[in-house]
Each structure stands twice: as C-alpha cells, then as structure tokens.
DOMAR-955545 format. One record per residue (C-alpha): x, y, z negated. Coordinates in nm, 2 decimals. Layout:
<sites>
+--------+--------+--------+
|     c1 |     c2 |     c3 |
+--------+--------+--------+
|      X |      Y |      Z |
...
+--------+--------+--------+
</sites>
This chain:
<sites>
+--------+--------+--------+
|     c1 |     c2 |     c3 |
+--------+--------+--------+
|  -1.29 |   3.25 |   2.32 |
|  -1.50 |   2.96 |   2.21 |
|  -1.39 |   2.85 |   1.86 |
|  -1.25 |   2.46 |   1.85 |
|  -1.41 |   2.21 |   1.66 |
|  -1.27 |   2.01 |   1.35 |
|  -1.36 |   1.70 |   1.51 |
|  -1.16 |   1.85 |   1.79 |
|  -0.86 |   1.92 |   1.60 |
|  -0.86 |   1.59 |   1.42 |
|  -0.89 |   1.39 |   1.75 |
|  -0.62 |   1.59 |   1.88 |
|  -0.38 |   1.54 |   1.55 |
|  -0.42 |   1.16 |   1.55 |
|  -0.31 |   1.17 |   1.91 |
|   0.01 |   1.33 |   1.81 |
|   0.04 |   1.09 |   1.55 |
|  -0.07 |   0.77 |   1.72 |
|   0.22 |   0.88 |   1.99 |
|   0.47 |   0.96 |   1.76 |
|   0.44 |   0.63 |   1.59 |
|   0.45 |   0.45 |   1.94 |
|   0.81 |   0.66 |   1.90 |
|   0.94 |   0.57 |   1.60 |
|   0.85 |   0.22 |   1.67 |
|   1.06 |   0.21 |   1.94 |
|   1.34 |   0.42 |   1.88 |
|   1.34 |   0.43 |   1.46 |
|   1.28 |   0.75 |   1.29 |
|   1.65 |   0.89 |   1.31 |
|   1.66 |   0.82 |   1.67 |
|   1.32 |   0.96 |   1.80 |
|   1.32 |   1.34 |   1.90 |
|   1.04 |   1.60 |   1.92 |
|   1.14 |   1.59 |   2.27 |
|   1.06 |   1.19 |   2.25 |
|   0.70 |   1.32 |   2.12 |
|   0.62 |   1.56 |   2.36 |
|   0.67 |   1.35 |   2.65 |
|   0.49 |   1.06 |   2.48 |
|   0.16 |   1.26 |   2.39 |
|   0.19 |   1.45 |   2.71 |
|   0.17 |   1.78 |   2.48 |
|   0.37 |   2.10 |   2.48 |
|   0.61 |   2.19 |   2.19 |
|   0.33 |   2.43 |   2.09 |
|   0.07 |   2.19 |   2.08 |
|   0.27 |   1.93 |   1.86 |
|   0.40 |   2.16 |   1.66 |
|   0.05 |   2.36 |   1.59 |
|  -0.03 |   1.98 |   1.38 |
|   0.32 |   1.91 |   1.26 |
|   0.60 |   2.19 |   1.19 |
|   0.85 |   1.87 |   1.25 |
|   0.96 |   1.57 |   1.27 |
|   0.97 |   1.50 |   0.92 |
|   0.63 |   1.63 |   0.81 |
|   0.53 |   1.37 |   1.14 |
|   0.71 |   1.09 |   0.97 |
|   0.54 |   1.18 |   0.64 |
|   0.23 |   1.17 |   0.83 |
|   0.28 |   0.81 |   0.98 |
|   0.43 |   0.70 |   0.65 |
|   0.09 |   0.82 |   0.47 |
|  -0.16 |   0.64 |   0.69 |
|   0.00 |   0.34 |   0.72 |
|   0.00 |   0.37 |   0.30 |
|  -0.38 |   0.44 |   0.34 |
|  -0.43 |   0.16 |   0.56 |
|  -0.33 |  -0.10 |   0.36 |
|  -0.50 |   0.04 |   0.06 |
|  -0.80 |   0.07 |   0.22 |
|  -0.77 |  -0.27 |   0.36 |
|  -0.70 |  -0.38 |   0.00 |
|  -0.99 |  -0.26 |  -0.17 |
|  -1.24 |  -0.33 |   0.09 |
|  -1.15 |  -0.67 |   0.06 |
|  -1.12 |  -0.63 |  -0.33 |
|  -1.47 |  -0.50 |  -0.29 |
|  -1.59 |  -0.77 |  -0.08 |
|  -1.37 |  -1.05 |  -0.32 |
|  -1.67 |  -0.99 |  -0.59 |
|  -1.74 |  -1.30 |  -0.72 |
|  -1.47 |  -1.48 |  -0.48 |
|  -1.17 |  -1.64 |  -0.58 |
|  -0.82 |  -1.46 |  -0.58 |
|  -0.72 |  -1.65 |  -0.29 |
|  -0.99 |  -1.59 |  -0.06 |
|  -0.94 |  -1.22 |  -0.12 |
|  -0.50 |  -1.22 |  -0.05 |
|  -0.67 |  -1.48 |   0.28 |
|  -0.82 |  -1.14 |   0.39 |
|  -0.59 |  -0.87 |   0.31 |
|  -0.32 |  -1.07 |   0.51 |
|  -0.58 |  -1.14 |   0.79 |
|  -0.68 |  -0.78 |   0.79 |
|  -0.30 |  -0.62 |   0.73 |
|  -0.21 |  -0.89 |   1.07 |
|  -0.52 |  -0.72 |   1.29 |
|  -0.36 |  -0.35 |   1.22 |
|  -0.01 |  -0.45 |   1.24 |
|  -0.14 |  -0.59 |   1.61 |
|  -0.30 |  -0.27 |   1.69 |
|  -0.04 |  -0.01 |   1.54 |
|   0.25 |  -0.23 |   1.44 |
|   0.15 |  -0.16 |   1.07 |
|   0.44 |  -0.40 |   1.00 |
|   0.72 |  -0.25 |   1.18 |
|   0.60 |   0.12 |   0.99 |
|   0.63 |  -0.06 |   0.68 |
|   0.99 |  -0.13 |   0.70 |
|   1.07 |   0.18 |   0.85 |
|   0.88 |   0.37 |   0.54 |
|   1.08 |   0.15 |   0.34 |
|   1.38 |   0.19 |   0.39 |
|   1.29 |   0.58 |   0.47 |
|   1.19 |   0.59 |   0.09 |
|   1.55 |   0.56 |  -0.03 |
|   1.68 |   0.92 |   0.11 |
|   1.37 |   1.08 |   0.12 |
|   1.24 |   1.13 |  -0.29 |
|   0.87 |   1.24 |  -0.19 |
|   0.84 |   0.97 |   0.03 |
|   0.95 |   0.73 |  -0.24 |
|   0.72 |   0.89 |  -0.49 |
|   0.45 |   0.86 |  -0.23 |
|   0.53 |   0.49 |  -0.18 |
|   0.50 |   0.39 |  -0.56 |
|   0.17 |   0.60 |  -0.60 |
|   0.02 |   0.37 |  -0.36 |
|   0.16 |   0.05 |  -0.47 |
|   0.06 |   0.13 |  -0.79 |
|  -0.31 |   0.23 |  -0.72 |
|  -0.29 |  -0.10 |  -0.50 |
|  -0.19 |  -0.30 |  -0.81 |
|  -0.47 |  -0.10 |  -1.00 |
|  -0.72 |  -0.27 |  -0.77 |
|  -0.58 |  -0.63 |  -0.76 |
|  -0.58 |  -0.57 |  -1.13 |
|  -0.94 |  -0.50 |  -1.15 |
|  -1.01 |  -0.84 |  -0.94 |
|  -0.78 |  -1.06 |  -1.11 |
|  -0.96 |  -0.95 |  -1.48 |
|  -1.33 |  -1.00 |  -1.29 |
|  -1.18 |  -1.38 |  -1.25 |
|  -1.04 |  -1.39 |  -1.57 |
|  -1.37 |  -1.33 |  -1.75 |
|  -1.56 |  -1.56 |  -1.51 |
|  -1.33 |  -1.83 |  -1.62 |
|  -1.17 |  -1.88 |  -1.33 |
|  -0.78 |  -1.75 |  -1.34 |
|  -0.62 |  -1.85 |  -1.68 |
|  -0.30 |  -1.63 |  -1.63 |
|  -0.11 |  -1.36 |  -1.79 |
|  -0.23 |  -1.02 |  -1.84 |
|  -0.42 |  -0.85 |  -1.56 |
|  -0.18 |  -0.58 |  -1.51 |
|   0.14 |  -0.81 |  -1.51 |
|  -0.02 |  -1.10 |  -1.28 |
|  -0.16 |  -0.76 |  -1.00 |
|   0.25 |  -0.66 |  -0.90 |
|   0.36 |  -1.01 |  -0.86 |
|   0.04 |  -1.12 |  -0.64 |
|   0.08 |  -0.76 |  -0.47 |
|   0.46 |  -0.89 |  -0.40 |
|   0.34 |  -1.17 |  -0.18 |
|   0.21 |  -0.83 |   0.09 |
|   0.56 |  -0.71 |   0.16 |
|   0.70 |  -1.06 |   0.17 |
|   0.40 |  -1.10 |   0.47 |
|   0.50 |  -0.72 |   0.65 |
|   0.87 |  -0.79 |   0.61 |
|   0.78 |  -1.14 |   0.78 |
|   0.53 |  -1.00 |   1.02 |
|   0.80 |  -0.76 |   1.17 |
|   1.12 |  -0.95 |   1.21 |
|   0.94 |  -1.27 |   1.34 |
|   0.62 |  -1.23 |   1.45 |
|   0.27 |  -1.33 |   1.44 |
|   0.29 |  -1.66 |   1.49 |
|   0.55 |  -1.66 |   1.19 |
|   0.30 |  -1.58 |   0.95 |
|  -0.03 |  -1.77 |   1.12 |
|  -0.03 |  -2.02 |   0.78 |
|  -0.01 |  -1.77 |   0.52 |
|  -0.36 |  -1.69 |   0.50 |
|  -0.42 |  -2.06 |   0.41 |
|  -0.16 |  -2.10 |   0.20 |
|  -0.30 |  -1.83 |  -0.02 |
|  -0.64 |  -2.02 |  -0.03 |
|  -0.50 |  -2.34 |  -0.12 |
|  -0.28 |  -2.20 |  -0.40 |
|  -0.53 |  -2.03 |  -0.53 |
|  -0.86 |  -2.16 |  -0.41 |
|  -1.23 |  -2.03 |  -0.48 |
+--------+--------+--------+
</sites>
C-alpha cells in the first residue's frame, strides 16, 4: 500500500477543519454534531475522526487557528509598522483581521471562542496566551515609537492591552453588524493616531 504524504494529510485535516468551522458558524459549537461534520466535509466517521478524536479536540482546533490568525496578522503588520506610526499599523491589522473574517468568518469564531473560554479552562488559558504574546508585539512597536519620539504615552507594556482592546471591540463589531459597520475604523485609527 502506497504510504500517504504529510502534505496529504495536512490538506486533508484543514478540510475537516475548514468544514467544521462552516458548522459551528452556522449552528454554534453546542449545536453542531459529528454527524453535521461528516455530511459537510463529505467524509466518513473514520476519516474525521483519524484527524480529530471529537468534537471538542475540532473546536480546539478552530479556536487555535483562528488565535494564530490574528497573531500572525498582528505581527506581520507589527513587522511591516517599522518605522510607521501606531495608527497606520492598528489601519492594517483591522484591514487584514476584515479580509479573513470575509473569507472564514474570523469574527463570528471569535465570539464563539469567547464565550467557549469561560467553561472550557484550556481554552481560556489558550486565549490569554495569545493575547498576551499579541500584547508582547504591540508592546515592542509602541516602545520603537517611543524612542523615535513619536508616542509620548505611558509605559509600553500598559499602553499594548489598551490599543490591543480596540481588536475585540472591531470582531465583536464585525460579527453582530457587519462589514459595512466597521468600514471607518481603519481611518479612525489613522486619524487618532496618525504617522
């Protein structure tokens, strides 16, 4: 029997996983079966369940990559934001976060992880991991500015969580009212803290 490649497996795991969020998008965590994620992937029990031993370890899953996409759409734009002003930088993270919400309803997740984190201790641990390692990078920008002159506030590590804050205030919008709810909030970060 030919052996199966990783690339293979991976493709075939985000599949599950793509379809399963399509699920709990629709349906909620609570209310979405395995049965719901069969059908949706068009997979047998035993190929789900070869990826993810259930429902929970799926929502886990979701919950994780929807953690590592908005980190990683953080730092690249922390990484870009060299040498750019703090508002420019939260301009593209909300830009960016809006793009993967409209492809995988990052928003909607969010909530859902949210609210998920209060019954559900690893998840919750999970959750402030990243927002602290989120913080850690928005800290590292927001001294750069400081010692170029340009951002007079507080202590870098204070100032990071409250600009942070202004993200879940933009998924929680995002969500419940739309896109076009949050169309100005890229500006509005550039105008209150402009480059």
């Amino acid at each position: 029997m030919p052996r199966v490649s990783q690339q293979y497996k991976d493709d075939q795991r985000a599949q599950i996983l793509d379809a399963a969020r399509r699920c709990f998008v629709r349906n909620g965590f609570h209310q979405t079966s395995m049965q719901d994620v069969f059908t949706e992937a068009g997979k047998s029990a035993g190929a789900v369940y070869r990826y993810f031993p259930s429902k929970e370890a799926m929502i886990v899953a979701t919950a994780t990559q929807n953690l590592e996409d908005v980190g990683d759409v953080l730092r690249a734009a922390v990484a870009a934001g060299t040498g750019r002003g703090l508002g420019p930088v939260l301009a593209e993270l909300l830009d960016a976060v809006a793009a993967r919400h409209a492809e995988h309803q990052l928003a909607a997740v969010a909530l859902m992880v949210w609210s998920e984190s209060l019954r559900d201790q690893a998840l919750a641990d999970r959750l402030r991991e990243s927002i602290a390692a989120m913080s850690a990078d928005l800290a590292d920008l927001v001294r750069e500015r400081q010692q170029a002159g340009d951002w007079a506030g507080g202590a870098a590590d204070q100032v990071a969580p409250v600009l942070l804050s202004i993200l879940p205030g933009f998924l929680l919008t995002l969500a419940l009212r739309g896109p076009r709810a949050v169309s100005g909030f890229p500006d509005a970060v550039r105008a209150l803290w402009p480059a």
